[in-house]
N, C-alpha and C positions, 0 to 999 in steps of 0.2 A: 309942260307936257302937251303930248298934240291932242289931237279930237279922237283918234280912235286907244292910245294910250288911257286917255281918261274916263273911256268906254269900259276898255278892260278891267282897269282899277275900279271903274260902278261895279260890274261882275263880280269882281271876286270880293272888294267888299260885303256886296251882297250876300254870296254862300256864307264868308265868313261870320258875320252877324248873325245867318239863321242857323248857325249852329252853338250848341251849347260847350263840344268839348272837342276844341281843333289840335288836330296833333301835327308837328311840324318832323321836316325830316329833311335836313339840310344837307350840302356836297360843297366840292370844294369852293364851284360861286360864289358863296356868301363869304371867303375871305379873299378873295383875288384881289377887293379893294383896302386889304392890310398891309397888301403884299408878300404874300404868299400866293405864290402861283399855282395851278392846277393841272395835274395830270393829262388832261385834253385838252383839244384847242375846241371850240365852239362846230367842227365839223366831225367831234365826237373820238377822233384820233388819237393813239396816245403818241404826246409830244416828247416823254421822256421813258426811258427805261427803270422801272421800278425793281427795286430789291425780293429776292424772291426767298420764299421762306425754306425753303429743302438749300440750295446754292448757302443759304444762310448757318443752317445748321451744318453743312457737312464738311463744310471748310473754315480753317482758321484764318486762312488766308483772306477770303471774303472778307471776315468779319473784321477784322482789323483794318479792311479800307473802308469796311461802312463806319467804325466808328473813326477811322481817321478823318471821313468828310464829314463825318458828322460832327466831331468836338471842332470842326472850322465853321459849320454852319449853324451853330449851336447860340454863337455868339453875335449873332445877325437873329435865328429865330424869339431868343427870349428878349430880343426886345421888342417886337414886335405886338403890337395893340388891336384893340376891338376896333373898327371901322363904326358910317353910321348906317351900315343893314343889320352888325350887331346889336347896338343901343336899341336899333327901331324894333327889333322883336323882341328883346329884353319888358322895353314898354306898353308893348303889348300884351306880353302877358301879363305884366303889373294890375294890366289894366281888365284882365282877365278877357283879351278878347283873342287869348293861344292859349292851350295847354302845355303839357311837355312838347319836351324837345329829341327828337332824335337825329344825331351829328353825326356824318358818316368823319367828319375831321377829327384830327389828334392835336390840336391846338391850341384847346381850352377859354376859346374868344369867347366864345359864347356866355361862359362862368364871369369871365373877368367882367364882360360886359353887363352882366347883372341878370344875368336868367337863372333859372331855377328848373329845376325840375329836369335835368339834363343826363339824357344815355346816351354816351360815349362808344357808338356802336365799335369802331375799331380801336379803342385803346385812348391812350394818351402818352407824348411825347415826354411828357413830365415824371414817368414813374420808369423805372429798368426792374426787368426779371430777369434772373438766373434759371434759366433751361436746367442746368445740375441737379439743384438744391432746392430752385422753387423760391427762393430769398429773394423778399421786393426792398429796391431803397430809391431815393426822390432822384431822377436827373440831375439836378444842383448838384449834389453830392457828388455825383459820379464827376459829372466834369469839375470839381476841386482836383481828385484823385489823379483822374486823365491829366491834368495840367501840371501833376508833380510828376508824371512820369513821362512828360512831354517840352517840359522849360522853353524850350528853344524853335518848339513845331508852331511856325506859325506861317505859312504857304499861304500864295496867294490863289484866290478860287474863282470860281465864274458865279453866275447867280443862283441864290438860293433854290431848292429842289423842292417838291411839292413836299417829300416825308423830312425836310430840315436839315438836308447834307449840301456839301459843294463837290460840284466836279473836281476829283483834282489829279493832278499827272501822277503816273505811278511810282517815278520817282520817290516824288514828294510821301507818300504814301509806305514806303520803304524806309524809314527810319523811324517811322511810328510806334509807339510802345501799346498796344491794347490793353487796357484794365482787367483786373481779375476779380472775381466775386470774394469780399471779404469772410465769407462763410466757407466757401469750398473750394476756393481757388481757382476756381474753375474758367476759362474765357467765354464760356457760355451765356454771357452777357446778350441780352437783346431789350431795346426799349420797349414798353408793354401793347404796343400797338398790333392789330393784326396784318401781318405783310401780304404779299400778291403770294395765290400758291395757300394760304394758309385760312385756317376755318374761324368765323366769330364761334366765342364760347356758345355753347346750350342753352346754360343760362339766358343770358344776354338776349339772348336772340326769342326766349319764351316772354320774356320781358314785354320787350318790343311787341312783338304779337298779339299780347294781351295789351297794350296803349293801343294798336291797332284795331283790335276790335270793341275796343270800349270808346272811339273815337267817332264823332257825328261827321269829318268832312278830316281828310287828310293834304297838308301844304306842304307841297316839295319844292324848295328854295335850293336852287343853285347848283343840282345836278342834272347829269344827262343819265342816270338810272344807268348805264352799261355795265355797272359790278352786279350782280344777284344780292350781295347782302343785303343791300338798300331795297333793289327794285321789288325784292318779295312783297314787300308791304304795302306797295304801289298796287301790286295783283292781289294779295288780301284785302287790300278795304275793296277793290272793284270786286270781287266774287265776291262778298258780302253787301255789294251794293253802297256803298259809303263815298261818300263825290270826293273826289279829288282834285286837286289843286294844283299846277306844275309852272313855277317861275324861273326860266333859266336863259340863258342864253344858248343858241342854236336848236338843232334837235333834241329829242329825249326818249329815251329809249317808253315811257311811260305816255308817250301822245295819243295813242289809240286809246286811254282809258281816262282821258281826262275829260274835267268838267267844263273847267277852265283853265285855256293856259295861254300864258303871256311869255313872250319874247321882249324880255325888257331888262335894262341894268339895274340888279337889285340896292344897289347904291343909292339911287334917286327914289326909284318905286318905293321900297319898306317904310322912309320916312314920309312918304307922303301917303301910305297907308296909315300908317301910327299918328299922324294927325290926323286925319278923314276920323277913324276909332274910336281913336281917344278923348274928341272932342266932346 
């Protein structure tokens, strides 16, 4: 690392140690080194067009090409693993120098990777609800289903999409058979995550709030804060005075309220925090 890198990392160790109860609050940064790619590029843009959640409910038509790119990218996403910025905060809080975690991803790297104490601010890619009926069942399951009712669908796609679909021609997407909820029959299938367009639960969100303000210093890992779900918490711990933290690549919509923030690849930085820590 260079001289002023290893500055910053004194810094923000620093906050971190003098606090008792750091809360983390991570974006899609922290897996781009899994390979899953992120919704922006480092100059904050979005790169891809996200699934919108009204376009999602009101058409069948939609929904059956989101699940048609998604049972092709389904099968690239769950193989997919924790990197080592996952591991490195996992160890840390082993090591009790992070609290929870709050993930704006639907990934679940962070789990696999061995953290704990993890809120799932939009959802997870691993669970389907029925809009209908309200019936939850595991993604696995669905794509067994999708796969009987699809034998032969196996189209060639471009790269994986930040929410775990493939682009694919419409074509291709036109012989597709979409799943039906085995409770109500219903195609109101959607994965349990919250899409663009659409609100985190209440819950969820009183949740967070309350990690929020019972937190001595708050680490934003790997977003640029430009959704509001996330960035609220950023402006909570600042009105309450609580320093904050912001590790990302490029700008972030949370700069003006930072303590400390590094422009660095959380790839290299996290483990050379977790050793500095943990020592």
């Amino acid at each position: 690392m260079s001289l002023a890198v290893e500055s910053d990392l004194d810094a923000l160790a620093g906050l971190l140690v003098s606090a008792r109860n750091v809360l983390v609050l991570t974006g899609a940064g922290v897996s781009t080194d899994s390979g899953i790619p992120d919704y922006r590029g480092p100059d904050g843009a979005l790169r891809v067009t996200p699934v919108q959640y009204q376009e999602f409910v009101r058409s069948a038509a939609v929904r059956r090409r989101y699940w048609a790119r998604a049972f092709v990218g389904w099968r690239r996403f769950a193989t997919v693993g924790p990197n080592p910025g996952h591991r490195a905060i996992a160890r840390l809080q082993s090591v009790g120098a992070l609290g929870a975690v709050i993930t704006q991803n639907v990934d679940g790297l962070h789990q696999a990777a061995g953290s704990r104490h993890v809120v799932e601010l939009h959802g997870t890619l691993a669970a389907v609800v029925c809009l209908a009926c309200g019936a939850r069942s595991r993604r696995a399951s669905l794509d067994a289903r999708t796969r009987e009712l699809n034998p032969d669908f196996n189209p060639g796609g471009r790269e994986m999409r930040p929410d775990g679909d493939i682009e694919l021609a419409e074509d291709d997407v036109a012989g597709f058979v979409a799943p039906r909820c085995l409770c109500c029959n219903s195609d109101l299938l959607k994965p349990d995550v919250v899409f663009f367009g659409d609100s985190v639960p209440k819950p969820r969100v009183t949740r967070c709030c309350a990690l929020t303000d019972a937190a001595d210093a708050l680490l934003v890992l790997g977003s640029s804060l430009r959704v509001y779900s996330g960035y609220r918490f950023v402006r909570r711990a600042a009105e309450r005075g609580i320093p904050v933290a912001i590790v990302t690549r490029g700008p972030s919509r949370g700069d003006p309220t930072a303590t400390v923030r590094l422009d660095a690849a959380l790839g290299q930085l996290l483990p050379a925090l977790a050793e500095r820590l943990a020592a």
